[in-house]
N, C-alpha and C positions, 0 to 999 in steps of 0.2 A: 607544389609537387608537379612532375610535368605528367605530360598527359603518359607515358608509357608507362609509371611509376604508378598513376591511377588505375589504371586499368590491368596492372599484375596485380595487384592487391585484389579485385575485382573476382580474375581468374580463380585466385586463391580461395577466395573465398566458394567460387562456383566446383571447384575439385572438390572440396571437400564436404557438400551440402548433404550428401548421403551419410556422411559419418553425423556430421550434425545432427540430423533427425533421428538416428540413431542414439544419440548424445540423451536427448529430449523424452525421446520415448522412454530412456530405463531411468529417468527421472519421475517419470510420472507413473511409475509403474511402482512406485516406494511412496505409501499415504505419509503424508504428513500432515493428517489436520490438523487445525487451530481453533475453537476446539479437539480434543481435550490439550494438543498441544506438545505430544511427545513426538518433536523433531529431530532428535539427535540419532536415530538411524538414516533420516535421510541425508544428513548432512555426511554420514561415515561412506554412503556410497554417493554423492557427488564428489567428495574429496578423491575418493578411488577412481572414478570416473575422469577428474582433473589430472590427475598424477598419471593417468594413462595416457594425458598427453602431451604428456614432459613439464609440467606446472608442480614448481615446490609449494605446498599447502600447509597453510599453519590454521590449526584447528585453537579455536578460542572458547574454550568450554566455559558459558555462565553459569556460575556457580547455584547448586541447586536451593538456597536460601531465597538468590534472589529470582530462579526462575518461580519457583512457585509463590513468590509475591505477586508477581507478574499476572497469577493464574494459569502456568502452564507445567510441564512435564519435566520437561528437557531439551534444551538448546544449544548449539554449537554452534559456533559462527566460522563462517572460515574467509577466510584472506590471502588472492594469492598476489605476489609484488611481483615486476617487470623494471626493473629501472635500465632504463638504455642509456643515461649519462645524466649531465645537472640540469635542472629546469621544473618546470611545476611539474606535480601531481596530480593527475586525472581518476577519480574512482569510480569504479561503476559496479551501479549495487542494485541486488535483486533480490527478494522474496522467497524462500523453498517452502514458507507457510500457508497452508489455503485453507478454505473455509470447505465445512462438510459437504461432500455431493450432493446429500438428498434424494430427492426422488427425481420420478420421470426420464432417466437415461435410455437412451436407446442401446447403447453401448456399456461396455463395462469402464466406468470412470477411474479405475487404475490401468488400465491395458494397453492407452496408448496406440490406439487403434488409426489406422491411418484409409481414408476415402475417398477420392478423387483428387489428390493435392492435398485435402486436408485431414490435422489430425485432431482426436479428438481425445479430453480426457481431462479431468480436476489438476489446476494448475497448468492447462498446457500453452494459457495465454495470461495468466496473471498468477506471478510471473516467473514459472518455471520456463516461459521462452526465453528469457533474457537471461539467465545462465548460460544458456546455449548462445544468444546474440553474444554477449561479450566474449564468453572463453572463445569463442572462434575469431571475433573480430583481434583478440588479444595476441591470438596463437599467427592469426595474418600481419600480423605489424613483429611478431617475435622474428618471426622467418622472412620480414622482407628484404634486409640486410638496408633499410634507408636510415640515415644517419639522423636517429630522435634526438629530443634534448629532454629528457624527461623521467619520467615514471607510469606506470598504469597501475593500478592497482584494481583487481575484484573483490567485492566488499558482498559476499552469497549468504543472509542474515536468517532470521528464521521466528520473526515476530512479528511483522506489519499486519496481521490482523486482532494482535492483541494490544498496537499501539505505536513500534519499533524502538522502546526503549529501551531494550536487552538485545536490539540489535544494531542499526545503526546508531543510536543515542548510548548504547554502550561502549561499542568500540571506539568511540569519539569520548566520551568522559574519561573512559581510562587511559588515553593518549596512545592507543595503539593504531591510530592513523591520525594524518592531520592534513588532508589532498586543500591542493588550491581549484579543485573545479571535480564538480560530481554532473554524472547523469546517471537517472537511476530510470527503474524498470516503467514504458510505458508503450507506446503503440506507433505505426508507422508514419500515419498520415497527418498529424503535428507534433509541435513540440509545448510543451504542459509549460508553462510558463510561472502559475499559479495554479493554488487551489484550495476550497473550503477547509476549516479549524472544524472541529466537534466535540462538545463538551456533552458528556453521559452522566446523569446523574438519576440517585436511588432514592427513589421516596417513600415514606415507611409511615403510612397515618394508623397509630393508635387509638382506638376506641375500647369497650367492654362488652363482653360475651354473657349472652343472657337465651335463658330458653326461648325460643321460635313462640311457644305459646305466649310468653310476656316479653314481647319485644322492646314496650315501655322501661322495662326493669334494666335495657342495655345502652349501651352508647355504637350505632353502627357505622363500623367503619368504612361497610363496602358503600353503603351511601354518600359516606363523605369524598368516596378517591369518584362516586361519580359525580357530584357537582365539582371536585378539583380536574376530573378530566373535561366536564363542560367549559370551564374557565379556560385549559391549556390550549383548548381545539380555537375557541373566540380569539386567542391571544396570536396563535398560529396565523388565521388569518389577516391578522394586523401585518406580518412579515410581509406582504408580498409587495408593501409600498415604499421596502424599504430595500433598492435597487442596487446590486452590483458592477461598476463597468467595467469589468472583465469580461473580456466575450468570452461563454461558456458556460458562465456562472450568472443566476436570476436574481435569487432573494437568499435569504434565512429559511429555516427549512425545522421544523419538530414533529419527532414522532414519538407516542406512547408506544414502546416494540414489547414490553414484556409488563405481565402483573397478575399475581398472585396474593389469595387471601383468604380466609375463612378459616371455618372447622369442619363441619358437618353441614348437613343440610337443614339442621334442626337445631343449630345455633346461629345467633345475633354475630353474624363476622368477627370479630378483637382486632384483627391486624391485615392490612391490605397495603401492600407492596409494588410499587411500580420502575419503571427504569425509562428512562427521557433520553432519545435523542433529538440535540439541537445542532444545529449544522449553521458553521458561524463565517460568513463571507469576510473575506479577506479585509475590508475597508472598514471591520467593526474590531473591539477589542474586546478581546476571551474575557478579562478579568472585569469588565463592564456586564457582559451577557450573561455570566455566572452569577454579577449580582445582583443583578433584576429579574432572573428568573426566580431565583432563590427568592429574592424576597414578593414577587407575586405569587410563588407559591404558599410561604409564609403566611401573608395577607390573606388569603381566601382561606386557608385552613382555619386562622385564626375568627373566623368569623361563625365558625362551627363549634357550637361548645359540648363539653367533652372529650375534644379530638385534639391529641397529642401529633404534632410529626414533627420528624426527623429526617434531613436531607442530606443526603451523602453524595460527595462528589468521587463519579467512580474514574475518569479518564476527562484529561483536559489536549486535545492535542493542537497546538495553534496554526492557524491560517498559513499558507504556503505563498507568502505575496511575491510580488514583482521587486527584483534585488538588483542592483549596478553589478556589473560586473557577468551577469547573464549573455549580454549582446555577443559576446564573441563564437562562446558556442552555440546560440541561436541560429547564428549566419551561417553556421558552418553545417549544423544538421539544415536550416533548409535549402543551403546549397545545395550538397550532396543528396537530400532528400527530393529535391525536385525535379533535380536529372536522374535519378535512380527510382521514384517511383512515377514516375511520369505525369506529376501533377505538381501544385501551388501548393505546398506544406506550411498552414497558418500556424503563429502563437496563437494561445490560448489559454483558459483554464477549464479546470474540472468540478464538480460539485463533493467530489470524495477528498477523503483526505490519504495520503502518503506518507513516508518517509523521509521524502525528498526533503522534508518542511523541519527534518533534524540538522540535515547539512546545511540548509538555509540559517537555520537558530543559530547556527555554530558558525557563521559569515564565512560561509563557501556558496560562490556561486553555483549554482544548480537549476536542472531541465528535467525534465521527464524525456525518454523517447528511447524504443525499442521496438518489436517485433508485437505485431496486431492490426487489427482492420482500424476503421474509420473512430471508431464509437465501442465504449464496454456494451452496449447492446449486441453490436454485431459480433462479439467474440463469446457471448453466452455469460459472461464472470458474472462468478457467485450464482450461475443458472444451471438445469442439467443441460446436456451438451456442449459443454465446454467448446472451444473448438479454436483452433492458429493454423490459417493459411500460412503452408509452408510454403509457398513463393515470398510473403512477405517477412519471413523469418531470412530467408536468403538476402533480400533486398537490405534490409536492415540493419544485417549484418553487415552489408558493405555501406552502408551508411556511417555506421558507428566506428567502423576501422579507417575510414576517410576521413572523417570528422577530427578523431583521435591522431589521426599522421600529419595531417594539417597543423592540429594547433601544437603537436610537440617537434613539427619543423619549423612553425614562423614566430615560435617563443623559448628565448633560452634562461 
């Protein structure tokens, strides 16, 4: 592109940054948590939101069988196409699903509250900003009149905290897109290259209930999930020798996050309940660490008699590695990203898992990178005070429509 071609797209994007924010705020002013999961009014006012600004939307409603397999309400995915002529597929895909507020807000976390530059509010950086990044970078290449050879597609899903298989992993097995290159929702200051797999699993130790006063008489279970908790925590720190070289990303990673058990206070426990997160580095294999967890858990159960368990696998999602075919839009976000944010924009990886690692399974090259500071610390996600410097929402924006005009002018 030549430089005057860059810099009206630039412009475009800086006219319209108020409507943007605009855009953003009455997205996050519609909950959409995940839990419990009833997404589908927010997807009916992003779509209206979309349509208002001149974008045909095709709502994809998952069928309520398979949402609440999922564990959720209700989900609509929506889809909006741009085809400017023949050539790849670009999709960019982004989250309307967030995790509960919680506590300690200083603000009210649907309101969309906006304070020196920044706004604050549940999803207003993971990743309700990147509805907003794209549809605007989308709506600046609709209106640039330069001669693409392509397609764009927005891929706005509404499960990535329940896993994104009812959302990007859906719209891709039913063959209702099929892009040769994704970027999906992530932050300004690199490009996500990688990132950890997480395998959640439910462990259920059976023992027998017996009066408090004849505790002989029982088999207790809540003793048994803690010598299997002592074991898991020993086992934990065995991961840390066991090294990632992806910068970004350390070790393996488990946490006992939930557990539940008893009767009364005046019975021998019966049944004690736990839920394992294992966080699986990119250079190990899901179906190897499922079954050496499984069976050390096995093992040490089995060493307790009396005690019955039962291991259930509740979400396996795999590793987000490093894929051929990445390099092109690497170069192109930290091009544009390091003239535009006025720094060295590195690859890297993250220790969470995504999305992104569906278009990857499905042999589409893909990135992370959107609107957000340095680090998920600095933008609050999954904390109260959410918060998206709207300068870097702006920035980002012309990131991702530079990025996107480049590679559907220098490939047909």
């Amino acid at each position: 592109m030549t430089p005057a071609q860059i810099q009206a797209l630039r412009d475009y994007v800086d006219r319209h940054h108020a409507e943007q924010v605009s855009f953003l705020g009455e997205l996050v002013k519609v909950p959409s948590d995940n839990p419990p999961g009833d997404c589908a009014p927010h997807a009916a006012r992003a779509a209206e939101l979309l349509e208002a600004m001149g974008f045909p939307v095709e709502r994809h409603v998952v069928p309520a069988d398979v949402v609440a397999a999922n564990g959720m309400i209700s989900a609509t995915n929506l889809v909006v196409r741009q085809r400017f002529g023949p050539g790849p597929t670009i999709a960019l895909n982004a989250h309307g699903d967030v995790v509960p507020p919680g506590e300690g807000w200083s603000v009210d976390p649907y309101g969309g509250v906006v304070r020196d530059g920044v706004m604050y509010g549940r999803g207003v950086a993971v990743s309700k900003s990147d509805f907003a990044t794209y549809a605007f970078a989308l709506r600046a290449l609709a209106e640039s009149g330069l001669a693409l050879k392509g397609s764009v597609e927005l891929h706005l899903t509404y499960d990535e905290e329940a896993g994104g298989l009812i959302g990007p992993g859906w719209l891709l097995a039913q063959g209702i897109t099929k892009p040769d290159y994704a970027i999906s929702a992530g932050f300004s200051y690199n490009v996500v290259v990688a990132h950890n797999g997480c395998l959640h699993l439910e462990v259920r130790l059976e023992g027998r209930s017996a009066h408090a006063a004849r505790p002989d008489t029982g088999i207790d279970a809540l003793e048994a999930a803690t010598g299997l908790l002592t074991s898991l925590y020993a086992l934990r720190e065995t991961y840390k020798a066991v090294r990632s070289e992806v910068p970004g990303i350390t070790h393996p990673t488990l946490v006992v996050g939930l557990i539940s058990g008893g009767i009364n206070t005046n019975v021998v426990p019966d049944v004690v309940s736990m839920r394992i997160d294992r966080r699986i580095i990119p250079e190990e294999s899901s179906a190897q660490v499922e079954r050496d967890l499984v069976s050390h858990i096995e093992r040490v159960c089995a060493a307790m008699p009396g005690i019955k368990v039962v291991v259930r696998r509740i979400l396996l999602a795999e590793p987000f590695r490093v894929q051929p075919g990445q390099e092109r839009l690497t170069a192109l976000l930290q091009k544009y990203g390091g003239e535009i944010m006025g720094e060295a924009i590195p690859t890297d990886g993250v220790p969470i898992y995504t999305d992104a690692r569906l278009y990857s399974a499905a042999g589409i090259p893909t990135v992370l990178y959107g609107a957000g500071p340095h680090s998920l610390l600095e933008a609050n996600g999954h904390r109260a005070d959410e918060r998206l410097v709207l300068e870097d929402l702006r920035k980002a924006t012309q990131v991702v429509a530079l990025t996107v005009a480049e590679l559907l002018t220098s490939e047909g």
